[in-house]
C-alpha positions as CSV (number, residue, x, y, z in Angstrom):
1,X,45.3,-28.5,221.7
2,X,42.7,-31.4,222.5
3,X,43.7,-34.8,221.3
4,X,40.8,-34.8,218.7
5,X,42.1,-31.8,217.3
6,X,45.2,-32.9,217.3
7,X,44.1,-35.9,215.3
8,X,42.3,-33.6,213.4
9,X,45.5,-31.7,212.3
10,X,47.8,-34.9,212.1
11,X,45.3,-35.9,209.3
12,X,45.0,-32.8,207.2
13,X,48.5,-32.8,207.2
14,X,48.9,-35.9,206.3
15,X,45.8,-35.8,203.6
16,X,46.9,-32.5,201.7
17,X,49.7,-33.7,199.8
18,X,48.3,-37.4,199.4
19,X,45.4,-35.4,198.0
20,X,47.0,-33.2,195.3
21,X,49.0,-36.1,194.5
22,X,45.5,-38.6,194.1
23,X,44.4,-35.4,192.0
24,X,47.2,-35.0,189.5
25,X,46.9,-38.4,188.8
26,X,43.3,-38.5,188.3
27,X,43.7,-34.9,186.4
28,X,45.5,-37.0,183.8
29,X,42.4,-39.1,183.0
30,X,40.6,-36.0,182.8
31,X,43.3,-34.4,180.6
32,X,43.1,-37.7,178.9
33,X,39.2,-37.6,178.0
34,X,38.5,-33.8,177.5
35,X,41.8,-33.6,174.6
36,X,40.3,-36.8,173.1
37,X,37.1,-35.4,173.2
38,X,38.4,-32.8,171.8
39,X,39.1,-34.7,168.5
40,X,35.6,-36.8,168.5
41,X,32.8,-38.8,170.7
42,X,34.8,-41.6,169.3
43,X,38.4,-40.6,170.8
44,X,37.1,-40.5,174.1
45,X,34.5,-43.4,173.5
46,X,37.9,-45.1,172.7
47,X,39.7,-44.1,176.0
48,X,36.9,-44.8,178.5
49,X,36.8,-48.7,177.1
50,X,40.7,-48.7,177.2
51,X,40.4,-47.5,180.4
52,X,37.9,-49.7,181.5
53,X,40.0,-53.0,180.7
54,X,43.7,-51.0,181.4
55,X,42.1,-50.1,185.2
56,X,41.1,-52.9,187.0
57,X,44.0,-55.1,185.9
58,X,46.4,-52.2,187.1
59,X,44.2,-51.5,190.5
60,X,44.4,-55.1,191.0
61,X,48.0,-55.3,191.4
62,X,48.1,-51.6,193.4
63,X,45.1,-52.9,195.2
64,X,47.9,-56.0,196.3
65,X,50.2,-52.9,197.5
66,X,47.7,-50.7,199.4
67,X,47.9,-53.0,202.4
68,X,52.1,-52.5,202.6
69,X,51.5,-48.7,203.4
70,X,50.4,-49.8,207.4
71,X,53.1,-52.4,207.5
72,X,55.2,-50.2,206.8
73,X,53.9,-47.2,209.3
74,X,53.3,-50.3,211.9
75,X,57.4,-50.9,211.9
76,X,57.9,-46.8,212.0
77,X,55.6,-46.8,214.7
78,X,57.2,-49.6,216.7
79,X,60.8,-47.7,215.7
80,X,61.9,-50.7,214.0
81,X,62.5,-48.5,211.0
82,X,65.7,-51.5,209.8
83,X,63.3,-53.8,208.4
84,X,61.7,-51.5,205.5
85,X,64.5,-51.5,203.3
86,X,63.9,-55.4,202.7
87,X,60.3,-55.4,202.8
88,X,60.0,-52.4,200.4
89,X,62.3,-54.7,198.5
90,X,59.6,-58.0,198.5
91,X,57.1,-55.5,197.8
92,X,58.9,-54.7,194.7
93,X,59.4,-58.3,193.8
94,X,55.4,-58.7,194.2
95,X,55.1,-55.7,192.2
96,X,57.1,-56.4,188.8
97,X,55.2,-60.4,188.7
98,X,51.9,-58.8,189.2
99,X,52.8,-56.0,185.7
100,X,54.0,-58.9,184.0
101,X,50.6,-60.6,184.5
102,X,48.9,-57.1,183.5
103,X,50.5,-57.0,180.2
104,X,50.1,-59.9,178.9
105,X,46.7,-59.9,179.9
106,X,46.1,-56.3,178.1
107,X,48.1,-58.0,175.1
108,X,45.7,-60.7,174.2
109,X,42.5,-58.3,175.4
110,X,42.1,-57.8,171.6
111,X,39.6,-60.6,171.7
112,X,37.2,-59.2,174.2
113,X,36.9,-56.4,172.4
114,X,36.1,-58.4,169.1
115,X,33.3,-59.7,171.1
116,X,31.6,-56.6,171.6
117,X,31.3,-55.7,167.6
118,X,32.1,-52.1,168.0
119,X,32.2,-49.7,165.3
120,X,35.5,-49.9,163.0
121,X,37.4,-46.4,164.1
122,X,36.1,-47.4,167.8
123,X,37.5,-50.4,168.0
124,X,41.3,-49.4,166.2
125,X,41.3,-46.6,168.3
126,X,40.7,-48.6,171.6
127,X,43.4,-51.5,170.6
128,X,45.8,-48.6,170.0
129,X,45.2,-47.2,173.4
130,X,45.9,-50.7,174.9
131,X,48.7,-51.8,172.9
132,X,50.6,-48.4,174.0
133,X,49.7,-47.9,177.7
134,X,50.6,-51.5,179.0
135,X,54.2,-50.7,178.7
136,X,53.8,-48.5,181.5
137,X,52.5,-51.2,183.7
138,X,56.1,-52.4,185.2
139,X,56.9,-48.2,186.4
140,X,53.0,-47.9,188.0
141,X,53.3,-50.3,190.4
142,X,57.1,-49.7,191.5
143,X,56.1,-46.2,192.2
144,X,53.0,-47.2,194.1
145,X,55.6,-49.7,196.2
146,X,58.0,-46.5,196.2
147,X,55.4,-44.1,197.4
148,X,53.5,-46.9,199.7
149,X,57.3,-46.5,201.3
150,X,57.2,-43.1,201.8
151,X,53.7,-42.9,202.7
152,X,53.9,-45.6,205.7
153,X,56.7,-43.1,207.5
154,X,54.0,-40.9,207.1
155,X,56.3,-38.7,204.2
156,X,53.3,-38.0,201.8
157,X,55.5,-34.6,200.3
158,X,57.4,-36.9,197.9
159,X,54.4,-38.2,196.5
160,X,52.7,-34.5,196.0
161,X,55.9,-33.5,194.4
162,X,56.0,-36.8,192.2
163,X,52.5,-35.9,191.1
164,X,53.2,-32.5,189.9
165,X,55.9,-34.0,187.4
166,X,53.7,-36.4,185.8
167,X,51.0,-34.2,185.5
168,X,53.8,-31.4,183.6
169,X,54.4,-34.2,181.0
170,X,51.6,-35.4,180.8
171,X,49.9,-32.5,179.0
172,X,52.7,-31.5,176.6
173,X,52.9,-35.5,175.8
174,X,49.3,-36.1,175.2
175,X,49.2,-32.8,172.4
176,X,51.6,-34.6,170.9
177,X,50.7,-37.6,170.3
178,X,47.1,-37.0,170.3
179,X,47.2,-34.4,167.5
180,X,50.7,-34.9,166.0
181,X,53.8,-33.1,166.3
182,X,57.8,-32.6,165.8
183,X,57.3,-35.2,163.0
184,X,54.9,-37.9,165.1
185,X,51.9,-38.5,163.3
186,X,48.4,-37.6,165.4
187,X,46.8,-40.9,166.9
188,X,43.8,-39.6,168.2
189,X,42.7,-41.6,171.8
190,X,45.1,-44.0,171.1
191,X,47.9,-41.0,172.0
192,X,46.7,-40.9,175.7
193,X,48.1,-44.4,176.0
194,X,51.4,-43.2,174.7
195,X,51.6,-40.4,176.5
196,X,50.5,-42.3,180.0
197,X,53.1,-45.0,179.4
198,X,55.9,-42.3,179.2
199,X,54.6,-40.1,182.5
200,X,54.6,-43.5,185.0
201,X,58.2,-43.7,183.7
202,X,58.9,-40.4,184.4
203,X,57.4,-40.8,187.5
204,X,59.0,-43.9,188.8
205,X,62.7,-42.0,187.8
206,X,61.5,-39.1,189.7
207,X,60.8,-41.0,192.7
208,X,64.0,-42.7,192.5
209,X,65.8,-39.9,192.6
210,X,64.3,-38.2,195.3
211,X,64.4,-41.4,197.5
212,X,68.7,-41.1,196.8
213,X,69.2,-37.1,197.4
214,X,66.6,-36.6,200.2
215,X,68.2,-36.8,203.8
216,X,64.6,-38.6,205.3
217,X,64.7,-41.5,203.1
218,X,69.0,-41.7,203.4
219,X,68.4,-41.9,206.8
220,X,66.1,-45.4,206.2
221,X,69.0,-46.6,203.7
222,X,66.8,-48.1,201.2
223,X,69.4,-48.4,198.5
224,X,72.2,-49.1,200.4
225,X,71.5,-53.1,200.2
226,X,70.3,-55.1,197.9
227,X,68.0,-58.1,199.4
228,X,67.2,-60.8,197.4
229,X,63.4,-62.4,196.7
230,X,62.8,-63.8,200.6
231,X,59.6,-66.1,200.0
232,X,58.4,-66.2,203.3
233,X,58.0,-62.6,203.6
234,X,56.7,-62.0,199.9
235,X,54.0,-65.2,200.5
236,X,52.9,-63.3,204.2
237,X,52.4,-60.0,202.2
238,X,50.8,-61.3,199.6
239,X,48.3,-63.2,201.5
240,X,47.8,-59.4,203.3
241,X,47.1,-57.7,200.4
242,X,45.0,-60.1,198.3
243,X,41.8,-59.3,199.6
244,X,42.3,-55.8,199.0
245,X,43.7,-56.5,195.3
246,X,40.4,-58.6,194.8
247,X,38.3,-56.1,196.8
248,X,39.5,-53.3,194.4
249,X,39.2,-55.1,191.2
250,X,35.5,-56.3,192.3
251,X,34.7,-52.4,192.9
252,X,36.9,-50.9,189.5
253,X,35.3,-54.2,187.5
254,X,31.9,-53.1,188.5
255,X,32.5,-49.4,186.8
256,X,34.1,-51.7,183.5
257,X,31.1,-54.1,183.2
258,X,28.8,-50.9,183.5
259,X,31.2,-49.0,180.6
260,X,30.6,-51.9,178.3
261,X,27.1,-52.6,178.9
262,X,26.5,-49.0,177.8
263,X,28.7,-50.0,174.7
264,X,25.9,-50.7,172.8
265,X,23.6,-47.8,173.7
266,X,26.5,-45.4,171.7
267,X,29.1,-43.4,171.5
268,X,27.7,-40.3,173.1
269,X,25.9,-42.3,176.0
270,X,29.4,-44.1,176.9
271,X,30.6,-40.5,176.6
272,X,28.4,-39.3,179.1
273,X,28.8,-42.1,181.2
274,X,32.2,-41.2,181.7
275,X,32.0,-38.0,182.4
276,X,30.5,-38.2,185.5
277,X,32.7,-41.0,186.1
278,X,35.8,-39.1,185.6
279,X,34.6,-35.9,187.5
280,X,33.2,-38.0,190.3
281,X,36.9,-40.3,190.1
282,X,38.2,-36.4,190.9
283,X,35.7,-35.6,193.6
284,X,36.8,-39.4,195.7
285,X,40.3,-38.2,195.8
286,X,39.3,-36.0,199.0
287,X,38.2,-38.8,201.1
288,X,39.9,-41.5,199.3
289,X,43.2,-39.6,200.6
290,X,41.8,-39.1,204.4
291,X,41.5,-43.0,204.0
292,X,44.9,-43.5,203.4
293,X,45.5,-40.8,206.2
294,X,43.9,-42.9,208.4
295,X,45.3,-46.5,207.5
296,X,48.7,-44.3,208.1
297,X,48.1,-43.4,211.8
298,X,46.4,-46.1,212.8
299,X,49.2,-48.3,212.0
300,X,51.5,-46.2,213.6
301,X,49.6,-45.9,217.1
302,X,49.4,-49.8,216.8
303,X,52.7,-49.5,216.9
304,X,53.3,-47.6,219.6
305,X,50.9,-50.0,221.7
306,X,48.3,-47.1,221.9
307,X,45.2,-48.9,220.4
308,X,42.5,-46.3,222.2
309,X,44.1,-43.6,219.9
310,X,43.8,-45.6,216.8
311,X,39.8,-45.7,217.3
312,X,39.9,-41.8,217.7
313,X,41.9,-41.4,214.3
314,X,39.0,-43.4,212.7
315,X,36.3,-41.4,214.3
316,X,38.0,-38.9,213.3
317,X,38.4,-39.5,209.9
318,X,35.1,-40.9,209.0
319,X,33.2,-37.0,210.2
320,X,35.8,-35.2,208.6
321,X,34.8,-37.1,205.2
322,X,30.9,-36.6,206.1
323,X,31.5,-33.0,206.3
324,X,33.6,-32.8,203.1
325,X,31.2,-35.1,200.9
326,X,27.8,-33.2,202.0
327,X,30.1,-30.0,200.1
328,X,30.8,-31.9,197.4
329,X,27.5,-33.1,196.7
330,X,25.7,-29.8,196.6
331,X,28.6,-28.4,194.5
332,X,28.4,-31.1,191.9
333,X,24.7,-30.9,191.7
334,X,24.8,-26.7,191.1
335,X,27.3,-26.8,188.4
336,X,26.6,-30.2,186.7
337,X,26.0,-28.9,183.7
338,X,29.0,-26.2,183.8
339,X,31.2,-29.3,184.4
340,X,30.0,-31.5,181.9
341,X,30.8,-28.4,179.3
342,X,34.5,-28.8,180.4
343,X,34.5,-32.0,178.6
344,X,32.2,-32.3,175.2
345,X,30.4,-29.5,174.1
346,X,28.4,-31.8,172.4
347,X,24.4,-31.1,173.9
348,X,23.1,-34.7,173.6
349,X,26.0,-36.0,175.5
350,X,26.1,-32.6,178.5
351,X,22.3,-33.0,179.0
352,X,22.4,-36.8,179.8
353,X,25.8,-36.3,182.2
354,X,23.8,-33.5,183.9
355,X,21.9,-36.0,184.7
356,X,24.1,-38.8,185.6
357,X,25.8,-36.2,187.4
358,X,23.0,-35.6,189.7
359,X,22.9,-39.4,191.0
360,X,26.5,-38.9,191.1
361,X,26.4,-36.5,194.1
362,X,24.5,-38.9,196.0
363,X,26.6,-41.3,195.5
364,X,29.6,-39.1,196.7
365,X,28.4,-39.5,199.8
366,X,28.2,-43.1,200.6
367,X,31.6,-43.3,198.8
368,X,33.5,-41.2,201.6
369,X,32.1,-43.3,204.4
370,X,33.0,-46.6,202.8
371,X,36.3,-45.6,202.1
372,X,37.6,-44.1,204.6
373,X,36.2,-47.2,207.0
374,X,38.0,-49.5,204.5
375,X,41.1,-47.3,205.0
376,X,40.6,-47.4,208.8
377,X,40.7,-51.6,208.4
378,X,43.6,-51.3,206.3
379,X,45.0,-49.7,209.3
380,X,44.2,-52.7,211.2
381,X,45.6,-55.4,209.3
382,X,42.0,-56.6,208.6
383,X,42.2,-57.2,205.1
384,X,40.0,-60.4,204.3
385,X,36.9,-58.6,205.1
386,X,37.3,-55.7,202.6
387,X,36.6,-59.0,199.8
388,X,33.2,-60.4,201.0
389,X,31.8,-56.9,201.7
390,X,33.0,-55.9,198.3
391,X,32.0,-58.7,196.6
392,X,28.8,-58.6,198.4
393,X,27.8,-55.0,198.0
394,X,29.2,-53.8,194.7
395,X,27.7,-57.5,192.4
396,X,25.1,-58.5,194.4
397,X,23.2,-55.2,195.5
398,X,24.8,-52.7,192.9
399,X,25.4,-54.4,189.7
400,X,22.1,-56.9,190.3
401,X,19.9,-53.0,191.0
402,X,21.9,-51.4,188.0
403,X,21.1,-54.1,185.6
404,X,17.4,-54.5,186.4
405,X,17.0,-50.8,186.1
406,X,19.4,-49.9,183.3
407,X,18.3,-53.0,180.7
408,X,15.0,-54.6,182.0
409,X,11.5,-54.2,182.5
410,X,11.0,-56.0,185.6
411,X,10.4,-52.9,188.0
412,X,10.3,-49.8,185.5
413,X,11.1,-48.7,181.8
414,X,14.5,-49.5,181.4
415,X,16.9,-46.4,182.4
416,X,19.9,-47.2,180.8
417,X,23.3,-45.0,182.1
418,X,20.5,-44.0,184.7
419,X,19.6,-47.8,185.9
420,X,23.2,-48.5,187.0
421,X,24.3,-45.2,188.4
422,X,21.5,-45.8,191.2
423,X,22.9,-49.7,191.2
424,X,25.9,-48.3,192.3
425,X,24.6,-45.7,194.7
426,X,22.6,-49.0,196.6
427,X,26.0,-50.6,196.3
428,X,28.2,-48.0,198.3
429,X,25.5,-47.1,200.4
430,X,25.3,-51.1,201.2
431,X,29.7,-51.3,201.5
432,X,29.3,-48.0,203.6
433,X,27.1,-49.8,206.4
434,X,28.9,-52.9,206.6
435,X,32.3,-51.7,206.1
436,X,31.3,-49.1,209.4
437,X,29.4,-52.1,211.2
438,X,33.2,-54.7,211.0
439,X,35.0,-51.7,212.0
440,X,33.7,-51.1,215.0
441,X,33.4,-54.9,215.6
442,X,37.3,-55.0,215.5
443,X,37.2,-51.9,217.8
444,X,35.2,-53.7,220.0
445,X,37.5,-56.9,220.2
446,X,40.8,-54.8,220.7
447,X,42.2,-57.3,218.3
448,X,46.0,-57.0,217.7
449,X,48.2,-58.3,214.6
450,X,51.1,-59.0,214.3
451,X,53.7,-57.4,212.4
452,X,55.2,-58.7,209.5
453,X,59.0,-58.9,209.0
């Protein structure tokens, strides 16, 4: 087998499970939205603003994690497989400070929703939703340091496996407490918290007990010391993974800014809104999980002193998501209207996703280049950039376009949902070209980084 094919297979391999694990989780939001839905516009209206304050203080923090992942594939490369225990241990430090922050800033988000003036039931509903789910802030981001663990020793069947189990509890948990049961009262959207809160526990347990039975990870002897807060080490992460935390909550604060912006236009237009969010959320686990593939072997082939290989995995990856988002896009535009069925039946709120859904194909593609590239610098240790391009494309050229298209008159009628959706295609579009442009500026310069730890 050629070496690109090789790469090729070394990536789907590596993908598959990170894939089906990205898609459980994100199956749960959509679990989440079409049982609410199920009970009214409101329910889910109620879960996609939850959501949209819940998610990018929880991305921010797993956004601060993403960059471990090639750290820790850099040492596995380099065979200096001793050090993870105690880095996966700083990581975890990092981690529980960053859910404390979370919650309390979910706790006191009442009063940015009393700013909005939202309908009564709307606005109970969504301070429900909050008030539950940020108890399961502290488990999310120790799994993501557990599974960034697993992941950077390029072990991604854990985290597939991990995924299944949240997604078997989720379901039976969400009936539950959504519509009432074994003598719990029904909640409505403000259930999915509930039941969210209690899968990343189950999660984080699961994970925990796989790391202590399986022979791969007793082999790394994660458990068998405990290391105690080392600040140097927790300071040099840190400083590695804030631009991606602040990259990530620039790009998941974009999508909450649009959600409440729409606020105001309804129930059933946020509704829409978030269908194509949600089904589009599904469709970027594909490439989203060849990025992580990629930031994988390209830290490992650092580490091994094999740089030239390292540009091939990126080349690599970024075709393989071309190929996969041009699929996509012509699958989501023939069935849009089938798909937005699956989540309201309500035809106000399918015709106008149809329609968001549309833009949303386009924008599929832009999103696989830009993420895998950003993946591929992950890989590299090149963090910082990640922010300015971020920053730059997502506020400047996507939320600037959506806004003047979605609520003014400057250029045409105002298109509301329609205005920002091609914002943030001219946004991604934007991140995909410069994110492509730094990456093979680095490729160019041969630059190498040193380890940390």
């Amino acid at each position: 087998m050629n070496n690109t094919g090789f790469q090729i297979s070394r990536l789907i391999k590596l993908a598959l499970p990170v894939l089906v694990a990205q898609v459980t989780q994100t199956m749960m939001g959509f679990i989440d939205t079409v049982m609410a839905g199920r009970v009214s516009a409101i329910d889910m209206a109620a879960v996609a603003l939850g959501t949209s304050l819940w998610l990018p203080a929880i991305l921010f923090v797993q956004g601060l994690l993403m960059s471990f992942t090639p750290v820790f594939s850099q040492h596995h490369g380099a065979n200096n497989q001793q050090v993870i225990p105690s880095l996966m241990y700083q990581a975890g430090y990092i981690a529980i400070i960053g859910s404390i922050g979370v919650m309390i800033f979910l706790a006191s988000s009442t009063y940015l929703l009393d700013l909005m003036h939202l309908e009564p039931q709307l606005h109970s509903l969504t301070v429900g939703y909050i008030n539950a789910i940020l108890w399961g802030a502290p488990a999310f981001v120790l799994y993501q340091v557990l599974r960034g663990c697993s992941e950077g020793i390029s072990y991604t069947m854990p985290t597939m496996m991990i995924g299944f189990i949240g997604l078997a509890i989720n379901i039976p948990a969400n009936y539950v407490f959504i519509y009432g049961g074994f003598g719990i009262p029904a909640m409505g959207g403000a259930g999915c918290g509930v039941a969210t809160a209690l899968v990343f526990w189950a999660m984080l347990v699961a994970m925990v007990i796989y790391m202590l039975v399986d022979k791969t990870f007793k082999e790394l002897k994660l458990f068998k010391k405990f290391y105690r807060p080392h600040l140097a080490s927790m300071w040099s992460m840190t400083k590695l993974g804030m631009p991606i935390a602040m990259a990530l909550f620039f790009e998941v604060s974009l999508f909450a800014i649009i959600a409440l912006f729409l606020a105001p236009l309804g129930a059933n237009v946020v509704a829409s809104h978030q269908i194509a969010l949600n089904f589009s959320s599904i469709v970027f686990m594909m490439p989203l999980s060849i990025g992580i593939a990629v930031s994988i072997r390209i830290g490992y082939y650092l580490g091994r002193g094999q740089p030239e290989i390292s540009a091939l995995v990126a080349k690599v990856g970024l075709g393989l998501s071309f190929v996969l988002a041009i699929f996509t896009a012509f699958l989501t535009i023939t069935f849009r209207h089938q798909i937005a069925l699956l989540y309201n039946d309500n035809l106000e709120v399918v015709a106008l996703a149809g329609t968001l859904m549309m833009l949303a194909a386009f924008y599929q593609i832009s999103d696989s280049i830009q993420v895998v590239a950003a993946g591929a610098l992950r890989g590299y240790k090149d963090t910082r950039s990640a922010f300015y391009i971020t920053l730059f494309s997502y506020w400047c050229i996507g939320m600037t376009t959506g806004y003047i298209l979605g609520y003014t008159n400057w250029v045409v009628d105002a298109m509301g949902a329609q205005g920002f959706w091609i914002g943030l295609i001219a946004g991604l579009t934007t991140a995909a070209i410069l994110f492509f442009i730094r990456l093979k500026h680095i490729q160019t310069k041969g630059v190498v980084f040193q380890q940390i730890g």
